[in-house]
N, C-alpha and C positions, 0 to 999 in steps of 0.2 A: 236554486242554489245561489248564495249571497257571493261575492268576489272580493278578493281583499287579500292583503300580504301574508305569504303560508310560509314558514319552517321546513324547510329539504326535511331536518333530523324529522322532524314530527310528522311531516308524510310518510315519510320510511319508515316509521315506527308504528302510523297509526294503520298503512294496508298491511303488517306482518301479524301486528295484533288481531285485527279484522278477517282477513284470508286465512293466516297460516298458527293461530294460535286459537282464535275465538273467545278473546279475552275481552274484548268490545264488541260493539256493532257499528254502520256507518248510521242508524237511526240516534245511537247514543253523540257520535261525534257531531251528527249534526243540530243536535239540541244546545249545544255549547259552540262550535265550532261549525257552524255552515259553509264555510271558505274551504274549507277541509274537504269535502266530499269529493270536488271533482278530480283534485288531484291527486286523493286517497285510489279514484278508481285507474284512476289514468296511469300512476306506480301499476297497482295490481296488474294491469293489460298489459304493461310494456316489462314487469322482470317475471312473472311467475307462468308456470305450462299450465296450460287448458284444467288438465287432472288436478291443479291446487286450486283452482278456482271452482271448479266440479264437486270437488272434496269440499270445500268450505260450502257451498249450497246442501249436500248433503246430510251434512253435522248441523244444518239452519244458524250458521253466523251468518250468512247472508238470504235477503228472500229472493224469492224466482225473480223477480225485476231488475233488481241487486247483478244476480250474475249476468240477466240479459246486459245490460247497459255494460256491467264489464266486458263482459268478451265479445259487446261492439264495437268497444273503443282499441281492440287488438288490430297490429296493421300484419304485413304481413313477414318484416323483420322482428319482429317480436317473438318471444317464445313461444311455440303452440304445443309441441306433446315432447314430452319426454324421451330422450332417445335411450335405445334399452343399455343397458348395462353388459360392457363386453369385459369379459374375464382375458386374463394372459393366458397363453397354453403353458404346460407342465413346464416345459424344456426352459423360458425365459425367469422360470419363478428361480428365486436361489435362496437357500439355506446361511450362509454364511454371513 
């Protein structure tokens, strides 16, 4: 992987497309953009849960190596799973 001055916007944009959209690949970025990759994955580890990174290997935007290298570079302040979805009870909900 080449090193060199990277774009916040353009990281941000290039792991949502990669992880969370499957609109690129990191083989595509790094054909143009080599500098790009480690920080493409290092985003992905530190904002997205285990299950988007899992998900985007499953749909094949990324390959099995792809998400290894990603979710090694997870610490352990970083998101890992999803927490479930808690509903209000009846009584707090209101109509008005």
């Amino acid at each position: 992987m080449s090193t060199g001055t990277v774009n916040t916007l353009l990281v941000n944009s290039y792991a949502q497309n990669v992880y969370r959209t499957g609109m690129t690949t990191l083989a595509n970025i790094e054909a143009t953009r080599p500098q790009y990759i480690a920080p493409v994955m290092q985003r992905a580890a530190s904002t997205y849960y285990i299950e988007e990174i899992d998900d985007a290997l499953t749909k094949a935007w990324i390959t099995s190596q792809e998400h290894a290298d990603t979710l090694a570079l997870k610490t352990v302040d970083d998101p890992q799973n999803r927490p479930p979805i808690e509903y209000m009870s009846a009584e707090i909900v209101s109509t008005s």
